[in-house]
C-alpha positions as CSV (number, residue, x, y, z in Angstrom):
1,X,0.5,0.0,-25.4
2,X,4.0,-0.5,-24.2
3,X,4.6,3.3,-24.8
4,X,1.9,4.5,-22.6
5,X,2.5,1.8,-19.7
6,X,6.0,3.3,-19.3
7,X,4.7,6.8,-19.4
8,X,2.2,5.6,-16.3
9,X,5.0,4.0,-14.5
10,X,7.3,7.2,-14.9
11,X,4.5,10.0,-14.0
12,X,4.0,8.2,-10.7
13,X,7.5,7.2,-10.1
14,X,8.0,10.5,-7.7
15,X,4.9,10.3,-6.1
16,X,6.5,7.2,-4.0
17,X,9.2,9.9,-2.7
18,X,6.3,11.8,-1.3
19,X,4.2,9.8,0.3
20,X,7.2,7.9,2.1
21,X,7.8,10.7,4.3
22,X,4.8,9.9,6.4
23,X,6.1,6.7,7.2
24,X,9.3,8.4,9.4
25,X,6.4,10.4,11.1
26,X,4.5,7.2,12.2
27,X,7.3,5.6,13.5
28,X,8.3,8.6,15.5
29,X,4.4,9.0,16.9
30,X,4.5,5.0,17.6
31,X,7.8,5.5,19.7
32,X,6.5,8.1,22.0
33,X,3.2,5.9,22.8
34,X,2.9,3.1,25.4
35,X,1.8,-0.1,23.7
36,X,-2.1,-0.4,24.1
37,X,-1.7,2.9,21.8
38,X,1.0,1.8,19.8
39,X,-0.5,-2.2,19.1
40,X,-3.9,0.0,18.1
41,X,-1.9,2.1,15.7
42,X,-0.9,-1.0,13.8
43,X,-4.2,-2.3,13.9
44,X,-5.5,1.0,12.0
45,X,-3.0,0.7,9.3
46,X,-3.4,-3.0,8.7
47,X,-7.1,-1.8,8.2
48,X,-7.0,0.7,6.3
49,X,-4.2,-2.0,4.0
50,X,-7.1,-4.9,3.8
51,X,-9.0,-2.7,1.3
52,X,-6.5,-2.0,-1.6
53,X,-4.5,-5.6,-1.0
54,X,-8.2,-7.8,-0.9
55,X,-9.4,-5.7,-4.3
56,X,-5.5,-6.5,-5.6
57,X,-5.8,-9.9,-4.4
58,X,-9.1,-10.5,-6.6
59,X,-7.8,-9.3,-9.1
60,X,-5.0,-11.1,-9.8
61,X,-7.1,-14.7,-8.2
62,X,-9.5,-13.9,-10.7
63,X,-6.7,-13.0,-14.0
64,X,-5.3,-15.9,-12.7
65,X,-8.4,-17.8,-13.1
66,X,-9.2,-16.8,-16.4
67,X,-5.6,-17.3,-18.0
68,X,-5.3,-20.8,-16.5
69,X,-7.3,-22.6,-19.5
């Protein structure tokens, strides 16, 4: 189990490099805009962060839960 946990983690290790980029490109869009435009940019991406965090969240409330007895 350990063995293929570690293989996971390492096969999606670089796949953090990648998707980082897009962060330098947001900030750069955010810095040209005025900030109506700019406070509704931050608005999308905490939507669009609700989804994955509240199903996480859940998750580990509900392991939690169970483990607690």
């Amino acid at each position: 189990m350990k063995k293929i946990l570690i293989i996971s983690a390492l096969s999606l290790l670089p796949l953090s490099q990648v998707n980082a980029q897009g962060c330098s490109v947001c900030t750069k869009t955010a810095q040209g805009l005025d900030s109506k435009s700019a406070r509704g940019l931050n608005g999308g991406i905490l939507y669009l962060a609700f989804l994955p965090l509240g199903i996480m969240g859940t998750l580990g409330f509900l392991w939690w839960r169970h483990n607690k007895s």
